[in-house]
Residue frames as qw, qx, qy, qz and C-alpha x, y, z in Angstrom:
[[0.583, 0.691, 0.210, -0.374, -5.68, 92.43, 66.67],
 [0.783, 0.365, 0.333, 0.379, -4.68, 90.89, 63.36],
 [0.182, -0.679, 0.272, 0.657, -2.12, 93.57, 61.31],
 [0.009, 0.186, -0.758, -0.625, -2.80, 93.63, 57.70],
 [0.754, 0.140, -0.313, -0.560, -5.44, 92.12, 55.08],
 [0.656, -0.245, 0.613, -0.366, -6.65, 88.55, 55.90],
 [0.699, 0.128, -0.481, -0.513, -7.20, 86.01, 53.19],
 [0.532, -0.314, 0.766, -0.175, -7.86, 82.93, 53.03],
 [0.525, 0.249, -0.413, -0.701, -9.29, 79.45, 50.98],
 [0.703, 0.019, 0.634, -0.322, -11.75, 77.19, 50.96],
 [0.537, 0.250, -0.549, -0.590, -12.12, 74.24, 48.53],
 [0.731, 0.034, 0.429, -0.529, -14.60, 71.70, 48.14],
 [0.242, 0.310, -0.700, -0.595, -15.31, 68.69, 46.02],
 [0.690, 0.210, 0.630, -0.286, -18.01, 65.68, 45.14],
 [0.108, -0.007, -0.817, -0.566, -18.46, 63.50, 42.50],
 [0.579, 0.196, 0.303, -0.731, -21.98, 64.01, 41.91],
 [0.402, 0.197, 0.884, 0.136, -23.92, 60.59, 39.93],
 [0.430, 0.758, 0.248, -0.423, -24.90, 62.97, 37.14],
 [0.560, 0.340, 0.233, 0.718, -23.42, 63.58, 33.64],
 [0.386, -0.376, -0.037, 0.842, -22.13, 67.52, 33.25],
 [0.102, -0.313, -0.576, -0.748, -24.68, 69.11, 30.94],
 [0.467, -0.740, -0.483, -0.024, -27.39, 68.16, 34.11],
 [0.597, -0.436, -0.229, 0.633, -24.75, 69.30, 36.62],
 [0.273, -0.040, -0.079, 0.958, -24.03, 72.59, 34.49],
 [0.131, -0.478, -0.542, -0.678, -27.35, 73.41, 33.99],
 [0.453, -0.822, -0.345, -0.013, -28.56, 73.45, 37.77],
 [0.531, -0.446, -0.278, 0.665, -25.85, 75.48, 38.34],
 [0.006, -0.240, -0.276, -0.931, -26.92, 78.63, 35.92],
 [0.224, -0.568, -0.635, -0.473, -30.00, 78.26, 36.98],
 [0.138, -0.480, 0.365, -0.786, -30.92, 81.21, 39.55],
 [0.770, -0.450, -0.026, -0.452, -33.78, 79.11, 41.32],
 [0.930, -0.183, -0.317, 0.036, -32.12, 76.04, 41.70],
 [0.213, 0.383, -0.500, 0.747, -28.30, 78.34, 43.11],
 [0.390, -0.405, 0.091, -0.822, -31.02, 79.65, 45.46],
 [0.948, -0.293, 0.004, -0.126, -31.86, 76.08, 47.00],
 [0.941, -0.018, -0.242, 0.235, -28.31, 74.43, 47.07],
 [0.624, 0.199, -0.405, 0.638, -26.22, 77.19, 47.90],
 [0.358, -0.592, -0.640, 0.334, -26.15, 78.89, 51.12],
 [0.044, 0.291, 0.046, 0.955, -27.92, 82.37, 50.01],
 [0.204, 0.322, 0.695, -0.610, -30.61, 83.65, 52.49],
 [0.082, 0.589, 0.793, 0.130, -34.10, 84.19, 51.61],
 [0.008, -0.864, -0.417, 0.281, -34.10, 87.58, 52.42],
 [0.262, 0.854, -0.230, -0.386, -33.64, 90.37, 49.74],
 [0.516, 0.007, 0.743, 0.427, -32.23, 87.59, 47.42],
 [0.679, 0.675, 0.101, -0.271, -32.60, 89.07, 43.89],
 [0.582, 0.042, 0.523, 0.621, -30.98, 87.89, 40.44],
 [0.215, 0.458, -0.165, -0.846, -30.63, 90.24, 37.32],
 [0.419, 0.314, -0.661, -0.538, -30.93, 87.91, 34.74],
 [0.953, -0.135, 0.040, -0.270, -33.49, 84.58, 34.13],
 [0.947, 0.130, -0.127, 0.267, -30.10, 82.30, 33.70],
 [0.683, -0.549, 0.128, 0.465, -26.71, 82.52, 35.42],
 [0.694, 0.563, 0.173, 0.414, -24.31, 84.51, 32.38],
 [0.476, -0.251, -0.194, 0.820, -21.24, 87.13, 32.76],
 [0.142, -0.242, -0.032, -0.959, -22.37, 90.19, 34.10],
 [0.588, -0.515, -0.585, -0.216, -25.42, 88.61, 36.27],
 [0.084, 0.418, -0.495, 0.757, -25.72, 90.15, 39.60],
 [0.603, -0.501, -0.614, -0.087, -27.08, 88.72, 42.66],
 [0.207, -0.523, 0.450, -0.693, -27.73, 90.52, 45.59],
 [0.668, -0.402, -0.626, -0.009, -28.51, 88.89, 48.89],
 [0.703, -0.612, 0.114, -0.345, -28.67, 89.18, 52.98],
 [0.552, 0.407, -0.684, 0.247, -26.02, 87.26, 54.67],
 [0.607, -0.572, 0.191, -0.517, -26.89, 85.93, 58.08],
 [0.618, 0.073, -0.672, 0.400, -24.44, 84.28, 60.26],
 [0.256, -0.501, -0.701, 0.438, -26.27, 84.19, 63.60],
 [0.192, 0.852, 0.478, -0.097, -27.45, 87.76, 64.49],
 [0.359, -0.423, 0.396, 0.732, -25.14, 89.15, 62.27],
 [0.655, 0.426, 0.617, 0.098, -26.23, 90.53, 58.86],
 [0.256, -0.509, 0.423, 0.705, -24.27, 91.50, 56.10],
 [0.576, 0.706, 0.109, -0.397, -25.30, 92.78, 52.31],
 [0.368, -0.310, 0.683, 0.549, -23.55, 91.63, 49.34],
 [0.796, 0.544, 0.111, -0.241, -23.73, 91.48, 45.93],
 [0.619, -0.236, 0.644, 0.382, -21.82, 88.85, 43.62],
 [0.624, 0.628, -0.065, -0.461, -21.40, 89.05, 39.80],
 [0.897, 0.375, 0.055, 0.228, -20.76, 86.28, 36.95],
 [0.059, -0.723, 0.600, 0.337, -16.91, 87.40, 36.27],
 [0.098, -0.320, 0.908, 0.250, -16.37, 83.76, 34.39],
 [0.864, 0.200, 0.268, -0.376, -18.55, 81.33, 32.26],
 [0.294, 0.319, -0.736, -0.520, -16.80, 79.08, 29.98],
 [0.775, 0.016, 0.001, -0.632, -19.20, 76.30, 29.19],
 [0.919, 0.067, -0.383, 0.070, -18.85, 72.60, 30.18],
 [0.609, 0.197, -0.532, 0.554, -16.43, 73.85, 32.43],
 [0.397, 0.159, -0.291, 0.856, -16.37, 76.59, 34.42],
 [0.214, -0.821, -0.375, -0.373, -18.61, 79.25, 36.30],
 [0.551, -0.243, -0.448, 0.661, -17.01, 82.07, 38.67],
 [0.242, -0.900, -0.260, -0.252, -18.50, 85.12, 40.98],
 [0.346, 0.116, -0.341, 0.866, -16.68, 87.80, 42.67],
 [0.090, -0.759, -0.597, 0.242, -18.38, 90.20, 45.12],
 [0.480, 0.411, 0.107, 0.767, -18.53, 93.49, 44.31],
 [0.299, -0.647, 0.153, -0.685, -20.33, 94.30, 47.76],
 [0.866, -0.290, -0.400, 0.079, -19.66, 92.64, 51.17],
 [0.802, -0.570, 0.037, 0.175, -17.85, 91.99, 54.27],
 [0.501, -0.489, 0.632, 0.331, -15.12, 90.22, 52.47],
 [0.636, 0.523, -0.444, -0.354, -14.07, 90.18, 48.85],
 [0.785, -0.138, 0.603, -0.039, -14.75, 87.25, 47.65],
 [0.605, 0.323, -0.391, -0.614, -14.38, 84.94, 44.11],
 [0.731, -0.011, 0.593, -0.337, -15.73, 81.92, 43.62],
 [0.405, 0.451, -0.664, -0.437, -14.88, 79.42, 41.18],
 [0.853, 0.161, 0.472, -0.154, -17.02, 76.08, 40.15],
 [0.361, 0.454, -0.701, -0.414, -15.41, 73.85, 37.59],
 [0.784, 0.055, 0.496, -0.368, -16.93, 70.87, 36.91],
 [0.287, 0.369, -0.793, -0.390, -15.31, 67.68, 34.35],
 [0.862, -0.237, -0.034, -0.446, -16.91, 64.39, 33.84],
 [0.041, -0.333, 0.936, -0.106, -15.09, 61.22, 35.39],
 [0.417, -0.284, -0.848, -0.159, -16.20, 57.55, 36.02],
 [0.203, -0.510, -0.825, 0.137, -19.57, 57.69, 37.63],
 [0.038, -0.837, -0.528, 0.139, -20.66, 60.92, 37.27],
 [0.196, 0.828, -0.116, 0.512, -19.45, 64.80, 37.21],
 [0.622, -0.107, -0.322, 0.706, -16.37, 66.01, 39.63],
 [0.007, -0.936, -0.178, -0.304, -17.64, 69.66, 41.02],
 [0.702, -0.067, -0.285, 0.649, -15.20, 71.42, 42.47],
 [0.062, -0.941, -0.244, -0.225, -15.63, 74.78, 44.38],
 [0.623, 0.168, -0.076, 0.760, -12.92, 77.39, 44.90],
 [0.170, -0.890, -0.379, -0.190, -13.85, 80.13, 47.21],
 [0.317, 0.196, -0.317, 0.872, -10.55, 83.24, 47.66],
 [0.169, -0.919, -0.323, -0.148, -11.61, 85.54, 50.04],
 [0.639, -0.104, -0.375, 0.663, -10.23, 88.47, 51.89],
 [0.345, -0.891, -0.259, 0.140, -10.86, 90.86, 54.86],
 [0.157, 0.817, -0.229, 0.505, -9.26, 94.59, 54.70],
 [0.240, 0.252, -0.609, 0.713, -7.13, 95.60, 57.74],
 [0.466, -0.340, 0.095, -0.811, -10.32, 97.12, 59.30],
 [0.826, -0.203, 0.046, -0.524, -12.23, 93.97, 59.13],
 [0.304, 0.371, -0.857, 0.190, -9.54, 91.08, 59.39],
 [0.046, -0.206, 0.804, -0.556, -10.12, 90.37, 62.93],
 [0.772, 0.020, 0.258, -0.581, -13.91, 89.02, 62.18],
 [0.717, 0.158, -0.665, -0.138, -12.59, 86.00, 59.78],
 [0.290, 0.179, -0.894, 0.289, -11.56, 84.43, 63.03],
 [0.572, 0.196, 0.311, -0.733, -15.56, 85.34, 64.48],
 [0.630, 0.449, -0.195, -0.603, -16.59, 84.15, 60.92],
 [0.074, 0.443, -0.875, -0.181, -13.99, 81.25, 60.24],
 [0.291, 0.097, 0.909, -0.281, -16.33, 78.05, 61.38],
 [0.494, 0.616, 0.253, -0.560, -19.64, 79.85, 59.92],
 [0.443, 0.660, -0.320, -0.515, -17.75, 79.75, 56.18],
 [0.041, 0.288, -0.957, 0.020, -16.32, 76.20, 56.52],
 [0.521, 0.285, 0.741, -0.314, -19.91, 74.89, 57.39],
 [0.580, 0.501, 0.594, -0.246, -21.30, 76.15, 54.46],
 [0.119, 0.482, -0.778, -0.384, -18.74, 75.82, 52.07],
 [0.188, -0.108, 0.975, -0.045, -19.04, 72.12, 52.90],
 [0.417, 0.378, 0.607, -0.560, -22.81, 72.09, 53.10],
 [0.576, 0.578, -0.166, -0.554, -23.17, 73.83, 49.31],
 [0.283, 0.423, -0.796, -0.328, -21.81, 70.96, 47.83],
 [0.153, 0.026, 0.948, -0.279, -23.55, 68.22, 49.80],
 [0.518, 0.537, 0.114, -0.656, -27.09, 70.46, 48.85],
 [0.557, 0.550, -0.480, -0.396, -26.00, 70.29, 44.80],
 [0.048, 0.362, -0.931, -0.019, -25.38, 66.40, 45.57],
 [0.082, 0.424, 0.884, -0.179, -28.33, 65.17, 46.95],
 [0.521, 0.509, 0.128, -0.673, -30.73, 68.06, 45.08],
 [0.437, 0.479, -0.649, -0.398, -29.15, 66.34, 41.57],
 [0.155, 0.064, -0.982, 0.084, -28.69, 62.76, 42.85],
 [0.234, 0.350, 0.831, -0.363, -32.74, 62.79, 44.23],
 [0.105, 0.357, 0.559, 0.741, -33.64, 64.85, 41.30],
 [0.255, -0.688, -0.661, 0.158, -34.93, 67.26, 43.52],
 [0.131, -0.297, 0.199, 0.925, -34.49, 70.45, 41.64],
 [0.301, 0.829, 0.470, 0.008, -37.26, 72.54, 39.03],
 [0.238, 0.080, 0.209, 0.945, -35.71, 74.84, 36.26],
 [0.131, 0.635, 0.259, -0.715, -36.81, 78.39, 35.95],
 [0.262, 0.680, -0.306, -0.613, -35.83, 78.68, 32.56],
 [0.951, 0.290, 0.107, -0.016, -35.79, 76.26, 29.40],
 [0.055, -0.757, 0.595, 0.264, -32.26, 75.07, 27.75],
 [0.845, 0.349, -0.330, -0.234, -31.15, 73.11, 25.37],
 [0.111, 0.675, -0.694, 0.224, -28.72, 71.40, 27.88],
 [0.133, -0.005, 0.957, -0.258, -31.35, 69.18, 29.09],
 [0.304, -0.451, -0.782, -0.305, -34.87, 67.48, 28.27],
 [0.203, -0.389, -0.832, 0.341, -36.07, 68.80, 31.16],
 [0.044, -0.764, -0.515, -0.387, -39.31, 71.22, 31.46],
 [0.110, 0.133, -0.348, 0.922, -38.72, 74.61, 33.25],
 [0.237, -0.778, -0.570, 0.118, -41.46, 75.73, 35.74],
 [0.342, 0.100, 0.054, 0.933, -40.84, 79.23, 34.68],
 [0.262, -0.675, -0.448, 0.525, -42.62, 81.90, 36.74],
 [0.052, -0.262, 0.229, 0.936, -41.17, 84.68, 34.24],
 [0.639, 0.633, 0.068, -0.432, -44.13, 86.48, 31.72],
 [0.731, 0.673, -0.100, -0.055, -41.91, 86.17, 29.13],
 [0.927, -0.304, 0.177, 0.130, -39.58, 83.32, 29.63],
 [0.016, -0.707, 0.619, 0.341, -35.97, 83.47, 27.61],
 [0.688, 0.440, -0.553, -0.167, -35.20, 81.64, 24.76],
 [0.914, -0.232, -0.099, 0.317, -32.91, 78.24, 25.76],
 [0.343, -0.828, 0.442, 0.030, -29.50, 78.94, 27.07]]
């Protein structure tokens, strides 16, 4: 049995055939997180109609028949650039960092994901290790081909793009 705290880190990247206004916009957006990255369906809630610091998302975590509660919050937003979540319930503390710049052909996403397991729980990363590498990888491939087939629908309106929200809310928010 491991001795100590565990960490570790995963990073990711794609150049996605978008400009960085599209690219930051499906990433605030709570529906479209909810389709590219890998949050279950079950007990998935957001606080807020748009992604902003201090948003909390709770979710379900299911890695085979394992399931594990978390909740992440905004900690970082700087616009055009940046967007980063920490958990402040879970397994394994986590933070995530997305930065995104534009380059030739499209937007560079990059995803930065620290984690780390207490003494107690250490000895599951190496259970867990394979399970977080798939779908690391995976979220980025999702947000590549949802953006690149233009197979995405905002919740919310913004002035970051033309495009029309299918917004579900009574009473929608202003743009972002």
């Amino acid at each position: 049995m491991p001795k100590g705290s565990t960490t570790f880190r995963l990073v990711d990247t794609t150049v996605v055939a978008a400009d960085p206004p599209l690219v930051e916009r499906v990433l605030l957006d709570p529906g479209c997180l909810r389709r590219w990255n890998p949050i279950p369906e079950r007990n998935y809630r957001v606080s807020t109609a748009v992604l902003q610091l201090g948003t909390s998302i709770e979710s379900t975590v299911r890695v085979g028949p394992l399931r594990f509660d978390f909740v992440n919050i905004v900690s970082d937003h700087v616009p055009g650039r940046r967007l980063g979540m920490r958990t402040t319930k879970g397994l394994v503390d986590l933070l995530v960092t997305i930065t995104w710049e534009q380059v030739e052909g499209g937007t560079r996403i990059e995803k930065l994901v620290d984690g780390r397991f207490t003494e107690s729980k250490a000895w599951l990363w190496h259970l867990l290790e394979p399970a977080a590498r798939r779908s690391a990888r995976h979220a980025l491939e999702a947000l590549k081909q949802m953006i690149e087939t233009g197979d995405y629908e905002f919740t919310v309106p913004s002035q970051l793009t033309p495009d029309p929200p299918r917004c579900p809310l009574e009473s929608p928010p202003d743009f972002f």
